[in-house]
C-alpha positions in Angstrom: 0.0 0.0 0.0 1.7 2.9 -1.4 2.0 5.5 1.8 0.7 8.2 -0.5 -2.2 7.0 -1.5 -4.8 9.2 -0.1 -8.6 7.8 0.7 -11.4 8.4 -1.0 -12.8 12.5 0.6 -16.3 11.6 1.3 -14.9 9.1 4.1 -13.5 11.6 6.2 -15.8 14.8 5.8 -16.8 16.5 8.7 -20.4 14.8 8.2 -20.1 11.4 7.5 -17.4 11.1 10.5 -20.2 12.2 12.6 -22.7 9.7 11.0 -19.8 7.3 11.2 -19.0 8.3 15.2 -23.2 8.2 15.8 -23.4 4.7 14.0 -20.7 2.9 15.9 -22.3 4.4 19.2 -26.0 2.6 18.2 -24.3 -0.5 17.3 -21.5 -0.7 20.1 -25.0 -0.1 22.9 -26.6 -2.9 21.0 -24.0 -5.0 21.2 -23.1 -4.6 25.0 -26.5 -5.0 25.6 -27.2 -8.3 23.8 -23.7 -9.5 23.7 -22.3 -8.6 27.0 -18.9 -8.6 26.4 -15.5 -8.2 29.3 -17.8 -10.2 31.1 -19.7 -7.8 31.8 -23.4 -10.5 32.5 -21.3 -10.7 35.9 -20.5 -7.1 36.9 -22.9 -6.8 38.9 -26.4 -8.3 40.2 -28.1 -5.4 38.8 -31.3 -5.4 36.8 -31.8 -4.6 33.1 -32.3 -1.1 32.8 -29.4 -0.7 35.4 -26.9 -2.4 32.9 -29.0 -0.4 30.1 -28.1 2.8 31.7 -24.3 1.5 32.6 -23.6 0.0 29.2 -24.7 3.4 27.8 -22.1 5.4 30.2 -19.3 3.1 28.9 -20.1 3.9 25.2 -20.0 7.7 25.7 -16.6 7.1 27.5 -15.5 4.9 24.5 -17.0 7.4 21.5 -15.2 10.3 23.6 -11.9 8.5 22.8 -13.1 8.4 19.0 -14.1 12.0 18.8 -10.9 13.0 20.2 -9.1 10.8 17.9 -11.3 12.3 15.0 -11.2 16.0 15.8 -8.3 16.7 17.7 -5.8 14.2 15.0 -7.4 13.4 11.6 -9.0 17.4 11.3 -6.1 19.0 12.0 -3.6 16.6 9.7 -6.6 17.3 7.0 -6.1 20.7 7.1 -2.6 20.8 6.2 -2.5 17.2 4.0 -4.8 15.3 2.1 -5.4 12.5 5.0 -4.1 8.8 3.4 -5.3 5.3 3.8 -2.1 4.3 5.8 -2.9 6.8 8.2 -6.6 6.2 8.4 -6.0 2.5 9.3 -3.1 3.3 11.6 -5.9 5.9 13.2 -8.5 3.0 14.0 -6.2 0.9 14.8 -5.0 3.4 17.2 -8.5 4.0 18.4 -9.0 0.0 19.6 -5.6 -0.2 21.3 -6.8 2.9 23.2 -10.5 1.8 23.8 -9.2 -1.6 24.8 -6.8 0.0 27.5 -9.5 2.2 28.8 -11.8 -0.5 29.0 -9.4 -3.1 30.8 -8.6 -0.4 33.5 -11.7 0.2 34.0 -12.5 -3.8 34.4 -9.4 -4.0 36.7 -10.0 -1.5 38.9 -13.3 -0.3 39.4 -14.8 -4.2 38.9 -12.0 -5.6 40.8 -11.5 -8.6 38.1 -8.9 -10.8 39.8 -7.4 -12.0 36.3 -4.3 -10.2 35.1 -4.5 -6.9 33.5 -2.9 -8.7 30.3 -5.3 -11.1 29.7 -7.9 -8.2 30.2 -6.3 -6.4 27.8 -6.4 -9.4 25.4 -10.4 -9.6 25.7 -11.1 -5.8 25.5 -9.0 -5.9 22.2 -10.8 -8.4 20.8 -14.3 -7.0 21.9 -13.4 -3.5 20.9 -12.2 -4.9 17.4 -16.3 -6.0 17.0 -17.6 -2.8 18.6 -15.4 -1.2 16.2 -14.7 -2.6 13.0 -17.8 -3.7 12.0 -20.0 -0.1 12.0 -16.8 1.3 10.4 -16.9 -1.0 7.7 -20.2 -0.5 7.2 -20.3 3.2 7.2 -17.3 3.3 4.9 -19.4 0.8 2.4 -22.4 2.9 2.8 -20.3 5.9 2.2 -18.9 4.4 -0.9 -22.4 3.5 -2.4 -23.7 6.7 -1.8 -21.3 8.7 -3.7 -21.7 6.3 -7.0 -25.1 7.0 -6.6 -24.3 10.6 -6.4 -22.3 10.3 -8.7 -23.8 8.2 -11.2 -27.5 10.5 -10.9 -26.0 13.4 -11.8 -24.5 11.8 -14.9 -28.0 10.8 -15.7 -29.5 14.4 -14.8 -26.5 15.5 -17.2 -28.0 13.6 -20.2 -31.5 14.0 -19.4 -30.9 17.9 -19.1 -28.9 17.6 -22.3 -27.2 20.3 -20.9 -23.0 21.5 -21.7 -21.5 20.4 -18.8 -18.0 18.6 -18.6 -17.1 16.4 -16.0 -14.2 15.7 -13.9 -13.0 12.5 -12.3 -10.0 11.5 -9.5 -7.9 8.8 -10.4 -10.1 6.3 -9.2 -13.0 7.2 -11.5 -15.0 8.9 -8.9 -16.9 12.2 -10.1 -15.3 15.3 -8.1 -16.6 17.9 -10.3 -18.6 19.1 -13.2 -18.8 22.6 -14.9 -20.7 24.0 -17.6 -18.7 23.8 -20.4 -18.9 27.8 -21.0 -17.5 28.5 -17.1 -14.2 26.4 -17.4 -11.0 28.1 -18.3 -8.3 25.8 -18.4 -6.1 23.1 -16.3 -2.4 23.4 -14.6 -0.8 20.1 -12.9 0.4 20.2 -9.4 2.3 17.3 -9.2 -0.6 14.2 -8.0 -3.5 17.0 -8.5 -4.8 19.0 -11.7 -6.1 22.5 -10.8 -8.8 23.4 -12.4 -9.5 27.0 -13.3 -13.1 28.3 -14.0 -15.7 31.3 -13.7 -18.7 31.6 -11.1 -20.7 34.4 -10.7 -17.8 36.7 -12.3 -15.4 35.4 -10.0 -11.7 33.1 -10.9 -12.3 29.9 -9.0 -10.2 26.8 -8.5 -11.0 23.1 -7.7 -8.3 20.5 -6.8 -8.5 16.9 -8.3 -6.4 14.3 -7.6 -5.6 13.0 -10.9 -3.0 13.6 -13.8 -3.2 16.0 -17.1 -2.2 12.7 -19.1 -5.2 10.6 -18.0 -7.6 14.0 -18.8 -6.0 14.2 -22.1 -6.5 10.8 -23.1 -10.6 11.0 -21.8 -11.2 14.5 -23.4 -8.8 14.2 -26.8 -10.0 15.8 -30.0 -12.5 17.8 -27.5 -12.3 21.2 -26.2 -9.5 20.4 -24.0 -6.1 21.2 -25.7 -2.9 20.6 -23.8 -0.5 22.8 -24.9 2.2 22.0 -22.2 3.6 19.8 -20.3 1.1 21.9 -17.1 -1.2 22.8 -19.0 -4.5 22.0 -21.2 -6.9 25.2 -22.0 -10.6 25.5 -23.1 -9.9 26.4 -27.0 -13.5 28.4 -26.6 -11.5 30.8 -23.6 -8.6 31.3 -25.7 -8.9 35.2 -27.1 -5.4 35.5 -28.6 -2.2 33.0 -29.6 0.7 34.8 -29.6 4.6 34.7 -30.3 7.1 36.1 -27.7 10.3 36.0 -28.4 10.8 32.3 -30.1 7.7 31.1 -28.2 4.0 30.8 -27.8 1.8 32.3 -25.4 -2.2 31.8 -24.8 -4.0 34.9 -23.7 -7.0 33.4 -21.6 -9.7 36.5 -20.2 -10.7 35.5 -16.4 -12.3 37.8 -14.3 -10.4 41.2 -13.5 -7.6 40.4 -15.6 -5.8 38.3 -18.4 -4.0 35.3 -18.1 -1.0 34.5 -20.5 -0.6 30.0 -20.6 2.5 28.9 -21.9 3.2 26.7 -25.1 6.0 24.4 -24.9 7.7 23.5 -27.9 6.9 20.1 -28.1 2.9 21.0 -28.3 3.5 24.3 -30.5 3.2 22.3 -34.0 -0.4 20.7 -32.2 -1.7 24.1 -30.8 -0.4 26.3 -34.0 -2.3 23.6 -36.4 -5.8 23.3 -34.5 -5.6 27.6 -34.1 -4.9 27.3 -38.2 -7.7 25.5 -38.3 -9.9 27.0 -36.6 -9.4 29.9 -38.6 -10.2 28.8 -41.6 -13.3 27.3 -40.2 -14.5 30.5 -38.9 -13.5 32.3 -42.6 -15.5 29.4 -44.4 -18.8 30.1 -41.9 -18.6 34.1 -42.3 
């Protein structure tokens, strides 16, 4: 597992951690209840809605270690780096381990369980691992399903509309973005992102995509997508002016409040100077 690679957004937004958190808490209650795990039939002789009430005390002190591990840990690495799967799973991982500890204190010294604190240990591990891992896996699958449905409904509401939109994918073929054709300006790679560049409401705006300019320009060849550059592919409808400074090539691209010169390397000069050509004549034969 490559340390880079980066899971999928939707499973760590602000929401869907708290659906996630809120899940787990359900189904961890549940499962005290009608499990009874750590031993826990034997605590004490107390009646149902006693061990209802108790069970539910020792779930808010176990989501309390997840919502520290959530807010105070994965939030503030996300703000700075794209969070990745190797640090996700170290993260839950981290989150058992914890939860078990807490939990085997807790049986060791407040129940007074005469076994030794690591055999304790062993059994909260291995309980915490259900309470755990199975919510998490099925939040993350829900997750997952949702966003192809997103995903795939607004590729039907795309068609149905029969509307100029163009859409953008991530590197795993899942839908980040889609602009009307009309608003999009062009595309500059940032090493395992593409930038993309378009108008809304008058205003220069930018949306990050994990994915590469090569993969783009094999999915939107011969379109309205021209790479030009190595960094760069532009909308050939934005393009107001190719021109030649000094022994190169230079797009002029009007955005908002100003003008935006995209360079031509010389590699894609003989591409971009031939479609321009082109286009040129076109437009002379339609006049």
């Amino acid at each position: 597992m490559s340390k880079r690679k980066q899971i999928p957004a939707y499973f760590v937004t602000r929401k869907n951690t708290i659906l996630q958190i809120l899940f787990t808490s359900f189904f961890a209650y549940v499962f005290i209840n009608i499990y009874k795990p750590f031993g826990s039939g034997e605590w004490f002789n107390i009646s149902w809605w006693e061990f209802s009430f108790y069970s539910g005390l020792l779930v808010i002190v176990g989501m309390l270690v997840v919502l520290l591990s959530r807010i105070f840990l994965m939030f503030l690495i996300k703000k700075k780096k794209p969070v990745t799967i190797r640090y996700y799973v170290l993260m839950v991982f981290g989150e058992i381990f914890f939860m078990g500890i807490l939990y085997a204190s807790l049986q060791k010294t407040v129940m007074h369980d005469q076994r030794t604190f690591f055999y304790l240990l062993l059994r909260a591990l291995e309980n915490t691992s259900l309470i755990l891992l199975i919510p998490y896996i099925i939040s993350l699958l829900y997750f997952a399903w949702k966003e192809k449905t997103i995903s795939f409904n607004n590729l039907l509401q795309q068609i149905r509309n029969n509307t100029s939109f163009i859409s953008f994918h991530d590197e795993k073929g899942i839908l980040r973005i889609s602009l009307k054709i009309n608003d999009l300006l062009y595309l500059e790679s940032l090493d395992n992102y593409v930038s993309i560049k378009y108008t809304q409401n008058n205003q220069l705006k930018n949306a990050l995509v994990r994915n590469t300019l090569k993969n783009i320009e094999k999915e939107f060849g011969d379109t309205i997508l021209l790479r030009c550059h190595r960094s760069y592919m532009v909308n050939v409808n934005k393009v107001t002016t190719v021109k030649k400074v000094g022994n190169n090539l230079k797009l002029q691209i009007e955005c908002p409040h100003e003008s935006i010169n995209i360079p031509v390397s010389r590699g894609y000069a003989p591409t971009v100077k031939s479609f321009f050509e082109r286009r040129k004549q076109s437009n002379h034969r339609h006049v």
